[in-house]
N, C-alpha and C positions, 0 to 999 in steps of 0.2 A: 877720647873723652877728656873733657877738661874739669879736672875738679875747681870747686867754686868754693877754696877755702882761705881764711883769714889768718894773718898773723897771732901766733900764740897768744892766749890771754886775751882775745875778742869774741867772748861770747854770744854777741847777738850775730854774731855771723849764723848760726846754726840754731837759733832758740828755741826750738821745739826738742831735739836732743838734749842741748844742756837742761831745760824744765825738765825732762823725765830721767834725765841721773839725777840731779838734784834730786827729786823724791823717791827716786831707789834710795839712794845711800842714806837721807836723810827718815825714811821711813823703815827703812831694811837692813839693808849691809852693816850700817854702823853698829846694832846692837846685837849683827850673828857673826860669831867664829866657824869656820869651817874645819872640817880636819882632812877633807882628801877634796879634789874637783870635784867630784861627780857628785860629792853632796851639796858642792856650790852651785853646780848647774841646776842640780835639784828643787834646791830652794828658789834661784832665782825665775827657773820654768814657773814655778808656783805662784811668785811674787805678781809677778806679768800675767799669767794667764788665767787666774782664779781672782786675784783680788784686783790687780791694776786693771785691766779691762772690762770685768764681770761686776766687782762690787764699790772700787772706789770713784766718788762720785770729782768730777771735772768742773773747775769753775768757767771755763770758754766754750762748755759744752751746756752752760746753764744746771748745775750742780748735778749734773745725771751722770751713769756711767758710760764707759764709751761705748758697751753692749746696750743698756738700755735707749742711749742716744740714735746708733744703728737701727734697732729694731722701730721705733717710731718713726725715721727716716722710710723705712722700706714701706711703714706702712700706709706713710704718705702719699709715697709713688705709686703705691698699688690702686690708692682710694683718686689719684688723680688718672691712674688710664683707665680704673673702671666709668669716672664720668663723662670720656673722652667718648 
């Protein structure tokens, strides 16, 4: 395997990651203190899986969430093999 990665401090090597730490830290982590890991993983399962992809809404997704984006996807595909 060869990773495909850039010299320190080049961000667009990888821009889909650095956009979603960007708004962890910038939406999340910045204003929580933790006191042990497991409450950090806690919070952070949360951040990810309740609000990042369930409720906050994606401007490259067309301001939808990325649940809501999926679900219209699938039910696109469904509605184009039933006309098949």
């Amino acid at each position: 395997m060869i990773l495909s990665m850039s010299g320190k401090g080049n961000c667009y090597d990888n821009a889909v990651v650095e956009s979603f730490f960007h708004s962890l830290k910038t939406e999340h982590t910045n204003f929580c203190k933790f006191k042990t890991k497991e409450e950090a993983m806690d919070s952070l399962f949360a951040y990810i899986e309740v609000f990042y992809h369930k409720k906050r809404s994606h401007f490259t997704l067309g301001y939808v969430s990325s649940q809501e984006f999926e679900t219209k996807w699938m039910n696109q595909q469904n509605m184009r093999v039933l006309a098949v």
